[in-house]
N, CA, C and O atoms as a GROMACS GRO file, in nm:
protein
  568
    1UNK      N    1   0.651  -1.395   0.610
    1UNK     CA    2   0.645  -1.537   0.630
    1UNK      C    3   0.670  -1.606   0.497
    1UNK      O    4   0.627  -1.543   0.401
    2UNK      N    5   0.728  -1.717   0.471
    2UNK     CA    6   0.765  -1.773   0.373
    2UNK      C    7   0.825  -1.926   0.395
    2UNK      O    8   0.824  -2.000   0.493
    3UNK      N    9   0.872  -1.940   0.273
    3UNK     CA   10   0.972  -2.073   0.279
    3UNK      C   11   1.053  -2.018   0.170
    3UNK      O   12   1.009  -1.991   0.058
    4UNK      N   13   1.179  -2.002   0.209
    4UNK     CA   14   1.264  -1.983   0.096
    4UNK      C   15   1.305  -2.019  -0.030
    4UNK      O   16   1.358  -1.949  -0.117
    5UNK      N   17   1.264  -2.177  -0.029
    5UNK     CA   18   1.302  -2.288  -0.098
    5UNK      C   19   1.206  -2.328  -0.186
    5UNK      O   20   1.231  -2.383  -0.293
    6UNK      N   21   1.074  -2.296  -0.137
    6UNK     CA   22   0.981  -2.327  -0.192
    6UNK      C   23   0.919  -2.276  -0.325
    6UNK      O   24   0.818  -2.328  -0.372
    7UNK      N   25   0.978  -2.180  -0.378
    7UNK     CA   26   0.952  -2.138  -0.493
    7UNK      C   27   0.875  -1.978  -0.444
    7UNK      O   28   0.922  -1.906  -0.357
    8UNK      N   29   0.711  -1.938  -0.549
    8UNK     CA   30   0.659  -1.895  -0.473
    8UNK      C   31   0.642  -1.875  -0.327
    8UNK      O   32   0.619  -1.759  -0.292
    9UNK      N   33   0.645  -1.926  -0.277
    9UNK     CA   34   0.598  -1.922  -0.123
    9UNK      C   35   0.707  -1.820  -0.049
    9UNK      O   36   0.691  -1.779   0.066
   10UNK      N   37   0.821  -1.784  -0.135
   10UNK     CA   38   0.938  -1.736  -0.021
   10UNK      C   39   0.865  -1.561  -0.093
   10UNK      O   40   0.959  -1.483  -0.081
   11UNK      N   41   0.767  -1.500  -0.144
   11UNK     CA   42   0.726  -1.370  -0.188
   11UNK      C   43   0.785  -1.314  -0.062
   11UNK      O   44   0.882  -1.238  -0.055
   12UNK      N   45   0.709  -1.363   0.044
   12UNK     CA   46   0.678  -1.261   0.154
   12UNK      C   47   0.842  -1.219   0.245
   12UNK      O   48   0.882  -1.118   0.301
   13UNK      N   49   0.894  -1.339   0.223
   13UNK     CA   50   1.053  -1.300   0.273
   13UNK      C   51   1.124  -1.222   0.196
   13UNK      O   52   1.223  -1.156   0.229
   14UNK      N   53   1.057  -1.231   0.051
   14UNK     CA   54   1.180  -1.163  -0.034
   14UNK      C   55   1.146  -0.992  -0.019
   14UNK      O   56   1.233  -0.904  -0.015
   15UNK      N   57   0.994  -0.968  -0.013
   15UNK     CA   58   0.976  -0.829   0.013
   15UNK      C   59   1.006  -0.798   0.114
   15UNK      O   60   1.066  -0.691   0.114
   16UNK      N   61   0.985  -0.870   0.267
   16UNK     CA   62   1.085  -0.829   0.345
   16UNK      C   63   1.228  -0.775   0.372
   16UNK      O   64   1.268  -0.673   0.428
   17UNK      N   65   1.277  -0.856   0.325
   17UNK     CA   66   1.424  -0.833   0.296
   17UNK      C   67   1.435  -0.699   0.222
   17UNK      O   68   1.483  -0.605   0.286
   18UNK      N   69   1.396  -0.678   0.092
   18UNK     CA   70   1.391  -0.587   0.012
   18UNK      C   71   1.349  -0.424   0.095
   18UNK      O   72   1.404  -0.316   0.074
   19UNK      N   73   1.263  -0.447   0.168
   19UNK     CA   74   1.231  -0.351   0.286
   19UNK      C   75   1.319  -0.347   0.363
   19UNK      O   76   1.340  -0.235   0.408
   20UNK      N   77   1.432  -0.489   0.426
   20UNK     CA   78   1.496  -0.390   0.544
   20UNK      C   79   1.604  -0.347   0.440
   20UNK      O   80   1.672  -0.256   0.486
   21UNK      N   81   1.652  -0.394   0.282
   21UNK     CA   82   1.769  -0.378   0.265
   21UNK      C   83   1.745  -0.224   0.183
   21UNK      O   84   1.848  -0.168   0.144
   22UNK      N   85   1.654  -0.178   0.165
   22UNK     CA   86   1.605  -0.056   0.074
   22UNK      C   87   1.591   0.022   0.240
   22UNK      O   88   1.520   0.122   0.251
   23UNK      N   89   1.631  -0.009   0.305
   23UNK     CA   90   1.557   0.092   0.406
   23UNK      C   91   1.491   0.227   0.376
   23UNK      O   92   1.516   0.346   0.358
   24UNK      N   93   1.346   0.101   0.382
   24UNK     CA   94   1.232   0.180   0.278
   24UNK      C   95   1.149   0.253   0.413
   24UNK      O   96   1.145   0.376   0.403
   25UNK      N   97   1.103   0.214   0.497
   25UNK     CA   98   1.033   0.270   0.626
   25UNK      C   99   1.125   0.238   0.771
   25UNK      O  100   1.159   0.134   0.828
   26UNK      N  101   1.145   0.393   0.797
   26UNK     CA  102   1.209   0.387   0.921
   26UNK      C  103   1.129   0.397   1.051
   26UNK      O  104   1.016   0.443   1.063
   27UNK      N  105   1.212   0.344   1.153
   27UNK     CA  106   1.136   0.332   1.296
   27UNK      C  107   0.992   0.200   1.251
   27UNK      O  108   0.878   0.206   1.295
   28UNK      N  109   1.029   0.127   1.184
   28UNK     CA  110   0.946  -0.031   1.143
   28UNK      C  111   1.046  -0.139   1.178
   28UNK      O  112   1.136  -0.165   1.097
   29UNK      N  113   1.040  -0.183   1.255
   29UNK     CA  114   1.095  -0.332   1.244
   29UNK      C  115   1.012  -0.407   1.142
   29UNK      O  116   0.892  -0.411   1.112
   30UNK      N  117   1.139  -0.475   1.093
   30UNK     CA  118   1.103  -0.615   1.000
   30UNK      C  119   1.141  -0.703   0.987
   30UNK      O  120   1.243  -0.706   0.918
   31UNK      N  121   1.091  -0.827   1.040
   31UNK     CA  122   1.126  -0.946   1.052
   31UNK      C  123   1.101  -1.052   0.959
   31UNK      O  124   1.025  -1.014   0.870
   32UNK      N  125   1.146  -1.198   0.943
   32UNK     CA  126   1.084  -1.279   0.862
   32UNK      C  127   1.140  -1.408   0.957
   32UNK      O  128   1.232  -1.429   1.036
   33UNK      N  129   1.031  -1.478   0.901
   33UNK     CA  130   1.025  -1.612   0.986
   33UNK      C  131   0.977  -1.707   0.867
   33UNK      O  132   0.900  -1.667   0.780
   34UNK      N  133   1.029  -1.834   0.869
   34UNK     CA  134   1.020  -1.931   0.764
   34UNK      C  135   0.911  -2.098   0.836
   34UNK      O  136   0.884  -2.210   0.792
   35UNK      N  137   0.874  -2.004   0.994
   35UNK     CA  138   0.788  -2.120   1.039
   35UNK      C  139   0.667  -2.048   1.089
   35UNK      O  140   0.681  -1.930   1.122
   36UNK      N  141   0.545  -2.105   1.099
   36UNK     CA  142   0.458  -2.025   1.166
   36UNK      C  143   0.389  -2.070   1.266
   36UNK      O  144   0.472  -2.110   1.347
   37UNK      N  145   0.256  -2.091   1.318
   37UNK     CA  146   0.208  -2.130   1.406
   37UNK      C  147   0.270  -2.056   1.546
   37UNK      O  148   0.294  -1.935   1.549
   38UNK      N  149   0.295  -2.158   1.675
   38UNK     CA  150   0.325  -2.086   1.820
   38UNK      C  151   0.470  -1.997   1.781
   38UNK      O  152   0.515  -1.921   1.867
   39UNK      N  153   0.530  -2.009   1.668
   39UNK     CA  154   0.668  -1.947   1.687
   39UNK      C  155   0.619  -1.770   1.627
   39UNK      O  156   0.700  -1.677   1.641
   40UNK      N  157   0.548  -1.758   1.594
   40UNK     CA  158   0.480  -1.624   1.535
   40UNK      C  159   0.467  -1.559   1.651
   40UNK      O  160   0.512  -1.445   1.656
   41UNK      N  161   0.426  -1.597   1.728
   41UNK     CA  162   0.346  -1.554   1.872
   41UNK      C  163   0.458  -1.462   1.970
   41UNK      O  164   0.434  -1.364   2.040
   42UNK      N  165   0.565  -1.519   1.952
   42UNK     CA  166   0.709  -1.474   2.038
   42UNK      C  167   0.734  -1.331   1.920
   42UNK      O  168   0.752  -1.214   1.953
   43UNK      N  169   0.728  -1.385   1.784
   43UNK     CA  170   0.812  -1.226   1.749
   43UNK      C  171   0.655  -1.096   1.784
   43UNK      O  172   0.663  -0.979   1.820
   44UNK      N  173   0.541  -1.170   1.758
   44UNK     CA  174   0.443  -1.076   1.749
   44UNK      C  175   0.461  -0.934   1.911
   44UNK      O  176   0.438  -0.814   1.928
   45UNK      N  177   0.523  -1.070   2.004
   45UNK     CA  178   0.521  -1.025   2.118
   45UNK      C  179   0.552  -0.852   2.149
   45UNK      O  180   0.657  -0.807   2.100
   46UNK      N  181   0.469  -0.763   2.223
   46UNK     CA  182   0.496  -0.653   2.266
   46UNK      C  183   0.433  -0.508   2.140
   46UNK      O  184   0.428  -0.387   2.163
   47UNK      N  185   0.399  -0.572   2.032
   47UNK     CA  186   0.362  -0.486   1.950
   47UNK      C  187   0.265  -0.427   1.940
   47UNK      O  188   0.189  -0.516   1.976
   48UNK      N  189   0.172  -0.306   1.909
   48UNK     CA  190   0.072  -0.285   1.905
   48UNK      C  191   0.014  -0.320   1.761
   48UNK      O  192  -0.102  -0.358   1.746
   49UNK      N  193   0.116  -0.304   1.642
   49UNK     CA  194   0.030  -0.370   1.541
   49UNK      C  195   0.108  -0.418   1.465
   49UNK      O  196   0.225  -0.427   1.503
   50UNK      N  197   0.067  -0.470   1.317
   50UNK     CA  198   0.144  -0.546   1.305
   50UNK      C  199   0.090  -0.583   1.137
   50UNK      O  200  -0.018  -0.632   1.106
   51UNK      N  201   0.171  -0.553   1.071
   51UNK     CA  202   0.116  -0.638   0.930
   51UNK      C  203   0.214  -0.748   0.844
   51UNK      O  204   0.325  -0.715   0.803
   52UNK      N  205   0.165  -0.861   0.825
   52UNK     CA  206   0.247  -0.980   0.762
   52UNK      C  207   0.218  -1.008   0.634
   52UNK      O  208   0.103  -1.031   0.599
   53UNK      N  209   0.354  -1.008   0.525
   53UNK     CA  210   0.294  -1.068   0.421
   53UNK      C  211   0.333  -1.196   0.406
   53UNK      O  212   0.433  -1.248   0.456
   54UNK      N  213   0.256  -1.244   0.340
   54UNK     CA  214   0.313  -1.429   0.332
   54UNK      C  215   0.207  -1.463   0.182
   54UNK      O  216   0.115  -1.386   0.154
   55UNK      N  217   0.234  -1.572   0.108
   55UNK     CA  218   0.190  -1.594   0.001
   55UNK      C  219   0.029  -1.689   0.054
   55UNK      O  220   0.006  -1.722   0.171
   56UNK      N  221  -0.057  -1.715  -0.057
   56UNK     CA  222  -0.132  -1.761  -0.065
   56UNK      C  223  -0.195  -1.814  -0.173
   56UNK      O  224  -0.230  -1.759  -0.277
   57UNK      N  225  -0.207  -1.927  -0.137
   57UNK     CA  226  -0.248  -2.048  -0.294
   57UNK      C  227  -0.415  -2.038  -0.244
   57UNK      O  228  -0.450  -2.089  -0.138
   58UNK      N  229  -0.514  -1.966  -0.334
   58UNK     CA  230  -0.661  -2.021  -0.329
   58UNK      C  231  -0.689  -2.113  -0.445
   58UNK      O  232  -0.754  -2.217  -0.430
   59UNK      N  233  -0.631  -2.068  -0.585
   59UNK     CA  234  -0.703  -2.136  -0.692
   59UNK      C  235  -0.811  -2.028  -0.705
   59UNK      O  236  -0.880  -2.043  -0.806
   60UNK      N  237  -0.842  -1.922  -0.630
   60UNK     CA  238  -0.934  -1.833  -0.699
   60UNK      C  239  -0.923  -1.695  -0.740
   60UNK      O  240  -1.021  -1.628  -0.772
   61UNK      N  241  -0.778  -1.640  -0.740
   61UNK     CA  242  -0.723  -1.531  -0.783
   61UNK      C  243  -0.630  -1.579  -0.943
   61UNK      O  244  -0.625  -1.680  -1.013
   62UNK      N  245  -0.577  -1.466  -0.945
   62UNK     CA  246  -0.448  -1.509  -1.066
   62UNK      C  247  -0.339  -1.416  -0.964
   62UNK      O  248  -0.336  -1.317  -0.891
   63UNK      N  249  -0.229  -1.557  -1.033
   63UNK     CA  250  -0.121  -1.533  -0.982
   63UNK      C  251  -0.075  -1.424  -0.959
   63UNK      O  252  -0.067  -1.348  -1.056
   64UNK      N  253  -0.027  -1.371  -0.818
   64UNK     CA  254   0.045  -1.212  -0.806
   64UNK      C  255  -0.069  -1.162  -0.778
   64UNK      O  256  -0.027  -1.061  -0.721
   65UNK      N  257  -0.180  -1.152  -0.774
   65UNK     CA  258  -0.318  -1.083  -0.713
   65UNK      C  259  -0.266  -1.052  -0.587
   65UNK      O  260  -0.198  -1.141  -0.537
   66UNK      N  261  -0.285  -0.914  -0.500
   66UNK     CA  262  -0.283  -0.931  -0.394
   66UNK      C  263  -0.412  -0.931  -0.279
   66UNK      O  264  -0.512  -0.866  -0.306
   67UNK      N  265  -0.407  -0.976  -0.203
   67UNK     CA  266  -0.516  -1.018  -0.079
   67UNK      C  267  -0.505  -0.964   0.051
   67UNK      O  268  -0.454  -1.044   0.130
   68UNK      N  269  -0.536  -0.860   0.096
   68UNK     CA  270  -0.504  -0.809   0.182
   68UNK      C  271  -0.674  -0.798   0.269
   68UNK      O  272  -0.782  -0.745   0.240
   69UNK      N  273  -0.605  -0.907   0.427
   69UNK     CA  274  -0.764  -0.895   0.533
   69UNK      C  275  -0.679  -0.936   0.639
   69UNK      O  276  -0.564  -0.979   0.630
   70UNK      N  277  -0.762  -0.915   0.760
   70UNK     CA  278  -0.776  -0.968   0.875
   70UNK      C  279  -0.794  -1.091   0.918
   70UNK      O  280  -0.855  -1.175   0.853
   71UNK      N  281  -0.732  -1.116   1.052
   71UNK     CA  282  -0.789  -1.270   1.112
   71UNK      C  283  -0.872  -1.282   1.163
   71UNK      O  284  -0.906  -1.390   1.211
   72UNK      N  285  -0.948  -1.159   1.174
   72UNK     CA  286  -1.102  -1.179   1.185
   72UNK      C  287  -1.177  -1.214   1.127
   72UNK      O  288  -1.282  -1.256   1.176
   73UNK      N  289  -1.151  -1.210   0.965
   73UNK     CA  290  -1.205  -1.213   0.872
   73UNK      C  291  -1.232  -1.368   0.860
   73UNK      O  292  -1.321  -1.412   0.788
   74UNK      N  293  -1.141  -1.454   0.945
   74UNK     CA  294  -1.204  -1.600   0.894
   74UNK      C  295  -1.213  -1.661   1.018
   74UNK      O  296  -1.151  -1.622   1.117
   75UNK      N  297  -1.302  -1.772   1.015
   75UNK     CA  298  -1.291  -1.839   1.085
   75UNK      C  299  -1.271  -1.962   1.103
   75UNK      O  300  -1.364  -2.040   1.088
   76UNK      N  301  -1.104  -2.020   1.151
   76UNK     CA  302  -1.079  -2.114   1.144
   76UNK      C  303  -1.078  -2.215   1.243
   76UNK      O  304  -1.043  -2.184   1.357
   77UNK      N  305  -1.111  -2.336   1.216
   77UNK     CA  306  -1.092  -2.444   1.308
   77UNK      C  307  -0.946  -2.514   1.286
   77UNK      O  308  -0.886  -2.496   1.180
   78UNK      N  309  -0.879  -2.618   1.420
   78UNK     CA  310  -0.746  -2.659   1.376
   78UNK      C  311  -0.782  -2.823   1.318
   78UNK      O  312  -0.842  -2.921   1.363
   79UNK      N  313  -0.727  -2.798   1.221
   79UNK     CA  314  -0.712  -2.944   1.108
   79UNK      C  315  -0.549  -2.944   1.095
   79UNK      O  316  -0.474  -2.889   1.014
   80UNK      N  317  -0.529  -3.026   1.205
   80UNK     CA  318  -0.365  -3.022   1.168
   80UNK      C  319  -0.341  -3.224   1.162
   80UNK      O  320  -0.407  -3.319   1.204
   81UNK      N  321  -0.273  -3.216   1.124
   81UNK     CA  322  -0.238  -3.359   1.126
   81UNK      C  323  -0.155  -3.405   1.269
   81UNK      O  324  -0.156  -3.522   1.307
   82UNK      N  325  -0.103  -3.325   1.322
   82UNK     CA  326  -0.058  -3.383   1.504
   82UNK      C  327  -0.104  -3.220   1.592
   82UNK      O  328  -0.158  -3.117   1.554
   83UNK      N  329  -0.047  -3.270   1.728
   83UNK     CA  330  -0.063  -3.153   1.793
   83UNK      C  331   0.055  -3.047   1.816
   83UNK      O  332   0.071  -2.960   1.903
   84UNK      N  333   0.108  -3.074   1.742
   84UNK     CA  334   0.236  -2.976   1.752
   84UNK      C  335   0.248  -2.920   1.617
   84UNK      O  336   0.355  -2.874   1.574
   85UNK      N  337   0.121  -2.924   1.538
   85UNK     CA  338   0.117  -2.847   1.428
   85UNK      C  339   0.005  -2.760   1.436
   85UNK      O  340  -0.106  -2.805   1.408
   86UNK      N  341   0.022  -2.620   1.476
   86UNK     CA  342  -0.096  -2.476   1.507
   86UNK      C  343  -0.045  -2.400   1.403
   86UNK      O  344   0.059  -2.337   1.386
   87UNK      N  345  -0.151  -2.424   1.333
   87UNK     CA  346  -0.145  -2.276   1.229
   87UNK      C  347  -0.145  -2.109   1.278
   87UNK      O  348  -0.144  -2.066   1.393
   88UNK      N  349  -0.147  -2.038   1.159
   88UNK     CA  350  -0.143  -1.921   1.203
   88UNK      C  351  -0.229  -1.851   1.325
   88UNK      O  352  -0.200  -1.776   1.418
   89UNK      N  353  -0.390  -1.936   1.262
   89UNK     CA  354  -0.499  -1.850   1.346
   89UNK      C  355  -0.504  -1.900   1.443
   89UNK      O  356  -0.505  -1.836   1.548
   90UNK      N  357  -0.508  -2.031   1.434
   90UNK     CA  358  -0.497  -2.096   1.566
   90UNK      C  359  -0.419  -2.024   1.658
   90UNK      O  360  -0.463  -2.011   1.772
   91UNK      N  361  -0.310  -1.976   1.628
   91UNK     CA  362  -0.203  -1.974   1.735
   91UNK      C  363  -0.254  -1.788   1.791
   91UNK      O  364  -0.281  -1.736   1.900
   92UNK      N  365  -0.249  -1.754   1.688
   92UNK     CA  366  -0.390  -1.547   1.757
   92UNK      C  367  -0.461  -1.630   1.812
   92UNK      O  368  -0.430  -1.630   1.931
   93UNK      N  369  -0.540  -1.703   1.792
   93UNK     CA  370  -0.684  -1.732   1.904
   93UNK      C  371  -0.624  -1.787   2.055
   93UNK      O  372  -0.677  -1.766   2.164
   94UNK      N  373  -0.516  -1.852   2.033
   94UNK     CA  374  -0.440  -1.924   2.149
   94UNK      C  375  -0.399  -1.756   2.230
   94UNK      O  376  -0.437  -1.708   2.337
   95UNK      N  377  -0.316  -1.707   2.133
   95UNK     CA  378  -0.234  -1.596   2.213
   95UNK      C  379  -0.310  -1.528   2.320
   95UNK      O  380  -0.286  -1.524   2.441
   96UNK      N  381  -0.430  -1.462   2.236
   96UNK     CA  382  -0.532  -1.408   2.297
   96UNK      C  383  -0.614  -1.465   2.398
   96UNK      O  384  -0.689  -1.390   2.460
   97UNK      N  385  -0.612  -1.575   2.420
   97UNK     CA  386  -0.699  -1.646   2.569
   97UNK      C  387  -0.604  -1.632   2.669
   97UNK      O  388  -0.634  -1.596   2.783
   98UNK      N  389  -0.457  -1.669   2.622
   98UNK     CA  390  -0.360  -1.678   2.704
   98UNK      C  391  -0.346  -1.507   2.761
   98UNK      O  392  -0.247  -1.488   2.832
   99UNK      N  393  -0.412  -1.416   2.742
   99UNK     CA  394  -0.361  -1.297   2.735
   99UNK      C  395  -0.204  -1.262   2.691
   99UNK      O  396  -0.129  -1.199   2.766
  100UNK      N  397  -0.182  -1.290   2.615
  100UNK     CA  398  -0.025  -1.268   2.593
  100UNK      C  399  -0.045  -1.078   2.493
  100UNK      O  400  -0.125  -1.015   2.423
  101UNK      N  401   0.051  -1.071   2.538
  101UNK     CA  402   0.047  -0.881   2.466
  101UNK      C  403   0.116  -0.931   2.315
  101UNK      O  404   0.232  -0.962   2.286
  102UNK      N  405   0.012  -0.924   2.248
  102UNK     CA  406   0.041  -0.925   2.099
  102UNK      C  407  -0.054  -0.835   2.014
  102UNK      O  408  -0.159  -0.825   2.076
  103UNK      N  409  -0.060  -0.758   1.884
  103UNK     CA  410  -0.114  -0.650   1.842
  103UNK      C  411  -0.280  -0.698   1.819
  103UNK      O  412  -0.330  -0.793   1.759
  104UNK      N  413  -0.320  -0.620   1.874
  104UNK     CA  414  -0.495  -0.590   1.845
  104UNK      C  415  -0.512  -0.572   1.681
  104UNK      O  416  -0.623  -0.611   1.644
  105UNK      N  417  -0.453  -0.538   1.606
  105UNK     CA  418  -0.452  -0.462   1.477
  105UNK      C  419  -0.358  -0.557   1.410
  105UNK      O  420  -0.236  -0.545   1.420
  106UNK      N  421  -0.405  -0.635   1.353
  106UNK     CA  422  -0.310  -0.763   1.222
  106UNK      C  423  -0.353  -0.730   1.105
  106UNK      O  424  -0.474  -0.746   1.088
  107UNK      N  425  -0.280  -0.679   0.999
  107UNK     CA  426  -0.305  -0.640   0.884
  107UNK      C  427  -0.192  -0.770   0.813
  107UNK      O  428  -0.071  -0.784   0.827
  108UNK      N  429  -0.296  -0.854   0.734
  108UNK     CA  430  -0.226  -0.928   0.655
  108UNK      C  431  -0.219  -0.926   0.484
  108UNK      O  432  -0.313  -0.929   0.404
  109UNK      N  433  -0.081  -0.921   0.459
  109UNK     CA  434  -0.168  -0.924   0.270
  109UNK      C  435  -0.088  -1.000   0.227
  109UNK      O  436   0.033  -0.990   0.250
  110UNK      N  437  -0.146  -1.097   0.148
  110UNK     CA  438  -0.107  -1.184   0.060
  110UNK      C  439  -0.103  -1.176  -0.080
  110UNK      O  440  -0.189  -1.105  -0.132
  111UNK      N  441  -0.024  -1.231  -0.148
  111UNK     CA  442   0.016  -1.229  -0.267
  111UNK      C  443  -0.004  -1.410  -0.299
  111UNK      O  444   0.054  -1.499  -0.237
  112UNK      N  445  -0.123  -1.433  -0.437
  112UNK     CA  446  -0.146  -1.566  -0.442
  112UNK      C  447  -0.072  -1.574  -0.542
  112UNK      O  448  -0.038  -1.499  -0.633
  113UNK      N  449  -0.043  -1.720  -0.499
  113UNK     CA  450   0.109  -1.792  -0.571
  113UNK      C  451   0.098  -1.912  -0.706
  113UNK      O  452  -0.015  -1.959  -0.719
  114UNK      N  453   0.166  -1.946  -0.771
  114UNK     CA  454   0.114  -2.024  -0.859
  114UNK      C  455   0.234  -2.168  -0.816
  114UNK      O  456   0.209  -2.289  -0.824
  115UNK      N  457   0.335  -2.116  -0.780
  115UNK     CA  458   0.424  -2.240  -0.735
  115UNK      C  459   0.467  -2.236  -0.654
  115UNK      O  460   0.547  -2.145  -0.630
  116UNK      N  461   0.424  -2.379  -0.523
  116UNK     CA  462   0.460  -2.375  -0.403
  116UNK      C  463   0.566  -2.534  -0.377
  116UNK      O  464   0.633  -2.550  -0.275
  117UNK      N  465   0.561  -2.631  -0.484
  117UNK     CA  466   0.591  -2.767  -0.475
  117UNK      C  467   0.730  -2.804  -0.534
  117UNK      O  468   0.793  -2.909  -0.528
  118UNK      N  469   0.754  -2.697  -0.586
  118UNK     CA  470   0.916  -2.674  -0.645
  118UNK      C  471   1.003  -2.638  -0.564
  118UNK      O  472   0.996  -2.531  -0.504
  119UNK      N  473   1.082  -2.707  -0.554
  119UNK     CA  474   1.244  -2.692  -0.487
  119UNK      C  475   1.301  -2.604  -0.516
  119UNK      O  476   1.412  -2.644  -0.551
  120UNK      N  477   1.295  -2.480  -0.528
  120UNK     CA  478   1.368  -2.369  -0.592
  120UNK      C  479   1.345  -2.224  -0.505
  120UNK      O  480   1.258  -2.197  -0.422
  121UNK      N  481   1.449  -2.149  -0.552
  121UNK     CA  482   1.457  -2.022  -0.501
  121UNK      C  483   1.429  -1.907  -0.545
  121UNK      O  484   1.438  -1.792  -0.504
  122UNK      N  485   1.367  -1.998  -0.699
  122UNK     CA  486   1.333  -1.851  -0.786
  122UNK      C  487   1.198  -1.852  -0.782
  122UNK      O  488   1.137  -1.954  -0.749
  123UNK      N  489   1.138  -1.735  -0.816
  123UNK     CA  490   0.958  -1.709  -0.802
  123UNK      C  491   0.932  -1.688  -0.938
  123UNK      O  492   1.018  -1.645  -1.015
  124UNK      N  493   0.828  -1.715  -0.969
  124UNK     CA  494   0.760  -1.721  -1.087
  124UNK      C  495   0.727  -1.528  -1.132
  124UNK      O  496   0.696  -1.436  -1.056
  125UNK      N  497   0.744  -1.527  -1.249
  125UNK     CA  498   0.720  -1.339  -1.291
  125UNK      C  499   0.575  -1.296  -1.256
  125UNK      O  500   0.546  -1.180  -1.228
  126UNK      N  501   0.505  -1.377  -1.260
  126UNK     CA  502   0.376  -1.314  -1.190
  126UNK      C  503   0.382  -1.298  -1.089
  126UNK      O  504   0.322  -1.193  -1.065
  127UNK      N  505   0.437  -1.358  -0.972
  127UNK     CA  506   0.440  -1.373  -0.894
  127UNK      C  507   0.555  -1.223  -0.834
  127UNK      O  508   0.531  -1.120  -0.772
  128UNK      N  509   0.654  -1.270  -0.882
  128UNK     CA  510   0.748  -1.126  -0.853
  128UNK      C  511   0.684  -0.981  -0.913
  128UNK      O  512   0.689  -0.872  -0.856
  129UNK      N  513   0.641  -1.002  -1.008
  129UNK     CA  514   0.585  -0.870  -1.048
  129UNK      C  515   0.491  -0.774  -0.900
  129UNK      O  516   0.484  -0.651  -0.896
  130UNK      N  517   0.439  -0.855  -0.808
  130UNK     CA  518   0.354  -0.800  -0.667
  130UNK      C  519   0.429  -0.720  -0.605
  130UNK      O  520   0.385  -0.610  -0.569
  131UNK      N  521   0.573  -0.762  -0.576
  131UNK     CA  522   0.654  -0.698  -0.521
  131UNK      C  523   0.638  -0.500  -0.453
  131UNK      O  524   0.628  -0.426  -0.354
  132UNK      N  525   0.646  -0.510  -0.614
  132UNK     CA  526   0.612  -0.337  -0.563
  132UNK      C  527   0.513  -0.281  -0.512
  132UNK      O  528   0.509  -0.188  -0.431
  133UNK      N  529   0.418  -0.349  -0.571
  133UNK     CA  530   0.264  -0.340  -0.573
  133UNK      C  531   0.289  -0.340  -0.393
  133UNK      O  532   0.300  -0.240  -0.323
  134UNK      N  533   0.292  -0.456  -0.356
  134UNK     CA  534   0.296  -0.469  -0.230
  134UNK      C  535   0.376  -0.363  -0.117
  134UNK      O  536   0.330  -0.355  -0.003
  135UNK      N  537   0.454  -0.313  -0.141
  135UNK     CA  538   0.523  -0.204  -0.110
  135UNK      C  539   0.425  -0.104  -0.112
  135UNK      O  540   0.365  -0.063  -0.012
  136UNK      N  541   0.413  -0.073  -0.201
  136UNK     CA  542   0.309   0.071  -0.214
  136UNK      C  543   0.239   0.061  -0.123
  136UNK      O  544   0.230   0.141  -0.030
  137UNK      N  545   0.168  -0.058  -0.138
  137UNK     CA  546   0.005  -0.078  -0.006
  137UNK      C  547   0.079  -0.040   0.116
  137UNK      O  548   0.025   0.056   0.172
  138UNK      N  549   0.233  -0.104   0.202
  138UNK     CA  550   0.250  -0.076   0.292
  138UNK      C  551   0.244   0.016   0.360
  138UNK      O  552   0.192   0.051   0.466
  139UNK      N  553   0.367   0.092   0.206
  139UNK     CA  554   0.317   0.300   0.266
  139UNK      C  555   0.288   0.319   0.263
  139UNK      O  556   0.304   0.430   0.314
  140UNK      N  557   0.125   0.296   0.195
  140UNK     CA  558  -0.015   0.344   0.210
  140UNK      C  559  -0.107   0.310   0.376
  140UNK      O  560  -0.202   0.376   0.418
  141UNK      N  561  -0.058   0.219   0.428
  141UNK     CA  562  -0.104   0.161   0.563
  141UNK      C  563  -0.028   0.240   0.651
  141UNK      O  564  -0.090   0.271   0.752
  142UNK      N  565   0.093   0.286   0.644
  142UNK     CA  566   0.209   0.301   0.767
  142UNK      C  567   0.112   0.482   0.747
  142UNK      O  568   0.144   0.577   0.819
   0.00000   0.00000   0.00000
């Protein structure tokens, strides 16, 4: 998950990519999506599990830290500014009432970002430095 444009924020597309173009793990699909909320829900569809990386700004890591938990792990309420804006969790908690077949098992890890407000395509070196890091964890999960 990412934004391409956004500076930091595009981590999680770029290791994607880097994964399908290294065809680093076979028999894995890998996707990337640059929107989230209900549109997550369609690719999640049919999987048994499933792990996403996407960046994350707390202000309480250093940059390139990675964060790797569950959506169990929090619990969120929706604070969106209209109704056609569902965040991530929102949209698992939705899936799941709806019974829709999406993975029991969400392994998410994040990589916290230091620049998300810049118009750009390049990532900051702390920030790219996760890259591998992040890789490793995968083949350590798969």
């Amino acid at each position: 998950m990412g934004n391409a444009i956004a500076s930091d924020d595009a981590i999680g597309l770029i290791i994607a990519e880097r994964i399908k173009q290294d065809q680093i793990f076979t028999g894995v699909d890998v996707e990337t999506i640059e929107s989230g909320g209900l549109a997550i829900l369609e690719m999640l569809q049919g999987y048994q599990s499933a792990i996403i990386i996407d960046s994350i700004k707390t202000g309480l890591h250093q940059p390139g830290e990675i964060i790797r938990f569950r959506p169990e792990d929090f619990d969120c309420t929706q604070r969106s500014a209209g109704v056609h804006d569902v965040g991530f969790f929102t949209s698992l908690k939705l899936g799941r009432k709806l019974n829709m077949k999406i993975p029991e098992r969400i392994e998410i890890i994040a990589v916290e970002i230091l620049e998300n407000r810049r118009v750009s395509e390049d990532i900051t070196p702390e920030v790219r430095a996760a890259i591998d890091p992040v890789i490793k964890m995968i083949k350590g999960m798969l």
